[in-house]
C-alpha positions, -999 to 999 in steps of 0.1 A, spaced: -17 -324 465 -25 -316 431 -29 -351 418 -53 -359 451 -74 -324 438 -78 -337 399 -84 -368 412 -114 -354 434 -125 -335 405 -124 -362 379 -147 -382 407 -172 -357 407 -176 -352 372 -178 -386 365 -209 -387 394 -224 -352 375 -225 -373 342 -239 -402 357 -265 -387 376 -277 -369 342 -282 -406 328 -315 -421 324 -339 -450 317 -374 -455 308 -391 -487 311 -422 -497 284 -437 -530 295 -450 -547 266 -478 -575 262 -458 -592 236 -477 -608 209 -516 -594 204 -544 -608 191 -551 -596 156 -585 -583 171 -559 -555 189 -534 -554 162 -524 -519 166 -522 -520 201 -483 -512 198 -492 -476 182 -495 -456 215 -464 -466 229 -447 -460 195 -456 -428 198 -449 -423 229 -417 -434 233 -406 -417 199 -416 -384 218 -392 -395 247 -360 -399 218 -341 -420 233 -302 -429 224 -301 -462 232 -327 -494 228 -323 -521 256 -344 -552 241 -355 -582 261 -333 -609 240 -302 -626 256 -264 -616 251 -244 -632 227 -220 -638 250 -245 -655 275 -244 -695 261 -260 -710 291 -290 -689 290 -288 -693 246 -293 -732 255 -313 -727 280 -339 -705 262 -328 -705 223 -314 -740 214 -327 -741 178 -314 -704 175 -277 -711 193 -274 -744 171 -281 -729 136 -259 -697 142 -229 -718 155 -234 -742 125 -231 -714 101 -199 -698 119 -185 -734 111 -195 -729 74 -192 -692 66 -160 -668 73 -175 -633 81 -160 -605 65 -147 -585 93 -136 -553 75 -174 -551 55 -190 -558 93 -173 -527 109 -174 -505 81 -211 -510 74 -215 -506 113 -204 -470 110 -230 -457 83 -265 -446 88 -295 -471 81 -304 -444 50 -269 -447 39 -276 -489 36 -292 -509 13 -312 -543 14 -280 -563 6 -259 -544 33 -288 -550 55 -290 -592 44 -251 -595 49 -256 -573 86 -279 -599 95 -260 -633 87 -236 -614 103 -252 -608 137 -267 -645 132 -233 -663 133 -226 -639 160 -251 -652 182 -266 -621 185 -304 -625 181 -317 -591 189 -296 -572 159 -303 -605 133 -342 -602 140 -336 -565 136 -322 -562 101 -339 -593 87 -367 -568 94 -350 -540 76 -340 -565 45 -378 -571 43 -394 -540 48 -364 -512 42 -361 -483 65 -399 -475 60 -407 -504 80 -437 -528 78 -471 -510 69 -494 -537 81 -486 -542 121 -471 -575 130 -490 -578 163 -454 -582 189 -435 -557 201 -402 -560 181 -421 -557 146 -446 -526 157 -422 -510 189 -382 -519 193 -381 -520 152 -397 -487 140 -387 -469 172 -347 -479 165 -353 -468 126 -371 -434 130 -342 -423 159 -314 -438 134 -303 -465 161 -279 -487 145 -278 -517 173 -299 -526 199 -285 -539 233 -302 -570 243 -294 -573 282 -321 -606 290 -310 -639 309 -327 -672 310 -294 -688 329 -321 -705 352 -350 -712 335 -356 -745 337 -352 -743 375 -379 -711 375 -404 -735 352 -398 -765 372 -407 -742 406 -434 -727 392 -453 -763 385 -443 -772 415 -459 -738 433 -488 -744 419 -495 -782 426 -492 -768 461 -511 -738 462 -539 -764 448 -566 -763 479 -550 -737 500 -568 -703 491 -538 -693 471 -549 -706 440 -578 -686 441 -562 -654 444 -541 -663 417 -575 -665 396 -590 -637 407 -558 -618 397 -561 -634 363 -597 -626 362 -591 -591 370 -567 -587 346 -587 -599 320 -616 -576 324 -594 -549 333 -581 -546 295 -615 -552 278 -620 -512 273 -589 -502 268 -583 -526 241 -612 -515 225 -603 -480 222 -570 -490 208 -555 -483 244 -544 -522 256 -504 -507 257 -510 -477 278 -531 -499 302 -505 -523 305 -482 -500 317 -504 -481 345 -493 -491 379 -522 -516 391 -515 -530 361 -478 -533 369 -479 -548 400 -506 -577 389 -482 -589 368 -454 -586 393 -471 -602 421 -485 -632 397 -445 -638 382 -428 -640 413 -456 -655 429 -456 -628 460 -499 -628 457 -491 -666 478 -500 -660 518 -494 -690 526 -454 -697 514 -439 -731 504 -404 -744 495 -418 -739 461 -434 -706 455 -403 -693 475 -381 -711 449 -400 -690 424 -398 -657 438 -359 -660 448 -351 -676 411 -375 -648 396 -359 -617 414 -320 -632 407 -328 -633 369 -344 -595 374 -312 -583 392 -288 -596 364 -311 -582 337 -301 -547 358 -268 -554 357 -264 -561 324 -283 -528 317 -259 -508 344 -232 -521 325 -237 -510 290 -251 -475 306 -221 -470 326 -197 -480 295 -215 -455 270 -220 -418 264 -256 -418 261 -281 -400 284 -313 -409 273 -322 -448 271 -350 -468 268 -359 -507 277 -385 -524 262 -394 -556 284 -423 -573 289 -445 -554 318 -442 -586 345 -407 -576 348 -407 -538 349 -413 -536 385 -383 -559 396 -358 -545 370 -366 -511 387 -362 -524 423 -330 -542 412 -315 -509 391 -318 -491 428 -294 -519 438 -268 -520 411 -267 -488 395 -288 -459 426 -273 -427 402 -295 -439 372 -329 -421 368 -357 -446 362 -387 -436 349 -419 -453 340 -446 -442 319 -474 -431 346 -453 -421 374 -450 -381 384 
């Protein structure tokens, strides 16, 4: 009887801590013109107010070949021909992966990122090549994509160590090869219009808020949102075909393993308070799919009540 009781309390406190856990999603326009270079700024901001524990990036899993040689050939190739070449010091890696970035200097951040390089682990090499260049003070100019002027400075200024890249690319060729053929099809049928009128729309939709410096906030208001969900998984189609169902199905399976990579490393860690930066044509499916695979995580997005 007792063991049945702890094990009924254990449950529910493991479903207390869980339910505490949450997620905000920033959608991101990747790389800016320069004309908008410090579009980024805003949603530094605000997501530095939100102090988050953990950084979920839109880069793919070291673990995850098929989706390295699907999407990162050149990258996959040159870290496994330097693991061929170069024995990693093991003991320096984990002890310079329990310090603080202030306690680091640029060699300890060069050897952190060959590290993560023959690793295959392209989300934490980008990140402290950019710490070996600019130092813990980060870049002063903006770099115009979201890892130099977001993920980056966000990760330094909350003393993030790693970031956790949970993308997947495992069907991409299929997804690029649908997508052509969706819109050879859609050619004459209406579809293609409303394809370019959501373009068009979107387009002249950002013209003021890019010139008052405001393109990343925009980007993440709900009609915003849903443009770019509808265009990516081709749902604006009324008049379905082989194809742009292909694209939706192949669009929504990568979406629901990006969640469950994400459920994973949130239901494996302490943390409460997480952030993922992706770009904003997924942020609608990655929420649907995190009701699926993990319903006791919070998710929140930057304009909803």
């Amino acid at each position: 009887m007792r063991t049945i009781f702890t094990l009924i309390v254990a449950t529910l406190f493991q479903n207390i801590i869980a339910q505490e856990k949450e997620l905000l999603i920033i959608g991101t326009m990747h790389e800016v013109p320069s004309i908008v270079s410090h579009s980024y700024r805003p949603l530094l901001k605000y997501a530095k107010k939100y102090k988050p524990e953990a950084i979920f990036v839109e880069d793919i899993r070291p673990d995850d070949t098929l989706s390295l040689k699907n999407y990162t050939p050149r990258f996959l190739k040159l870290a496994d021909s330097i693991s061929h070449v170069n024995t990693l010091d093991e003991q320096r890696f984990h002890d310079l992966r329990t310090k603080q970035l202030t306690e680091m200097d640029s060699n300890d951040f060069a050897f952190l990122a060959d590290a993560y390089l023959q690793n295959r682990d392209r989300a934490n090499y980008t990140y402290y090549d950019y710490l070996k260049t600019y130092g813990v003070t980060g870049s002063k100019k903006p770099l115009r994509k979201e890892n130099g002027d977001l993920i980056f400075p966000l990760a330094i200024s909350m003393g993030i160590t790693e970031l956790l890249p949970i993308d997947d690319h495992q069907v991409e060729p299929e997804y690029q090869k649908a997508w052509r053929n969706a819109m050879k099809a859609n050619s004459g049928t209406g579809d293609d219009l409303i394809l370019a009128k959501l373009i068009k729309k979107d387009s002249r939709s950002r013209v003021w808020p890019s010139l008052w410096g405001r393109l990343g906030k925009h980007t993440n208001k709900p009609a915003t949102l849903q443009r770019f969900y509808l265009i990516n998984s081709c749902r604006y189609v009324t008049k379905p075909n082989e194809y742009s169902q292909a694209v939706q199905r192949l669009w929504d399976e990568r979406n629901y393993r990006i969640a469950e990579n994400i459920a994973e490393q949130i239901k494996a860690h302490p943390y409460h308070k997480s952030i993922l930066v992706i770009g904003a044509g997924h942020v609608i499916s990655v929420k649907n799919m995190l009701k699926q695979v993990c319903p006791e995580l919070q998710v929140k997005l930057m304009y909803e009540e």
